[in-house]
N, C-alpha and C positions, 0 to 999 in steps of 0.2 A: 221649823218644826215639821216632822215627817208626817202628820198624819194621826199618829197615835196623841192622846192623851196622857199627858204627863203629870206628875205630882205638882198640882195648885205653886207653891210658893219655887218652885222650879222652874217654872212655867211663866209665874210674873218674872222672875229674875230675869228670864230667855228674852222677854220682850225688851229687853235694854241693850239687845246684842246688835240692833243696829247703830248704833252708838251715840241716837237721841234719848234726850234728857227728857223726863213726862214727870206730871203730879198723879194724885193717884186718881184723880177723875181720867185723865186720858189713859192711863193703863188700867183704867176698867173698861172702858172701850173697848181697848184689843180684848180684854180676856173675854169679855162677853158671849163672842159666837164661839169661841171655844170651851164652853160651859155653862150649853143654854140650858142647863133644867138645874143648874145651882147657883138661884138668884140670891142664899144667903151668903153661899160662898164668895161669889162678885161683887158684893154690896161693898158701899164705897168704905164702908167701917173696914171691912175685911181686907179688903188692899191696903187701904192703908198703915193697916198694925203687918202687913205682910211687907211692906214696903220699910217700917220701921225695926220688922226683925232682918232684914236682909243688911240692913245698914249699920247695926248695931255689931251683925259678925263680919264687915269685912266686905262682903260682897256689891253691895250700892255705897253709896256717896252720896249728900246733898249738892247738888250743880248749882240750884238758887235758892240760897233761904230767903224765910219768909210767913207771912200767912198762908201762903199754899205753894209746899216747898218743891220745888224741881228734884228728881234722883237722875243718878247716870249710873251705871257700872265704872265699878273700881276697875285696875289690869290684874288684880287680885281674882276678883269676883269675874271676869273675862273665861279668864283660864280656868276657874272652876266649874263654871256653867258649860262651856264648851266643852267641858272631859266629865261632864255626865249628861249630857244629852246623848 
């Protein structure tokens, strides 16, 4: 990511571009220092219904279900994230 802030759920998807799998405790981690003055934004509710809308269109995947499920990007969601960044 260049620098600039980007649109919240654009931004979670982006953190899946290295092409590990996270639940949404660990991709609130990265978003963290990228959106330090919106801690209701980053709160773990918030990713995670962010992490369940990405996955719902297409864009993430569950990698490990479970009680605290892993995501990864789709090649769907790849290609989407990468041609709008």
């Amino acid at each position: 990511m260049s620098g600039q802030v980007l649109p919240f759920r654009l931004t979670v998807a982006a953190s899946f571009l290295d092409g590990k799998s996270r639940n949404a405790s660990e991709t609130r981690s990265l978003l963290l220092p990228l959106y330090p003055d919106e801690q209701k934004l980053c709160s773990l509710a918030s990713v995670d219904m962010n992490l369940q809308a990405l996955k719902a269109v297409g864009i993430l995947r569950v990698a490990e279900d479970g009680e605290d499920p892993r995501y990864g990007l789709t090649p769907h969601g790849y290609e989407k994230v990468k041609k709008n960044m």
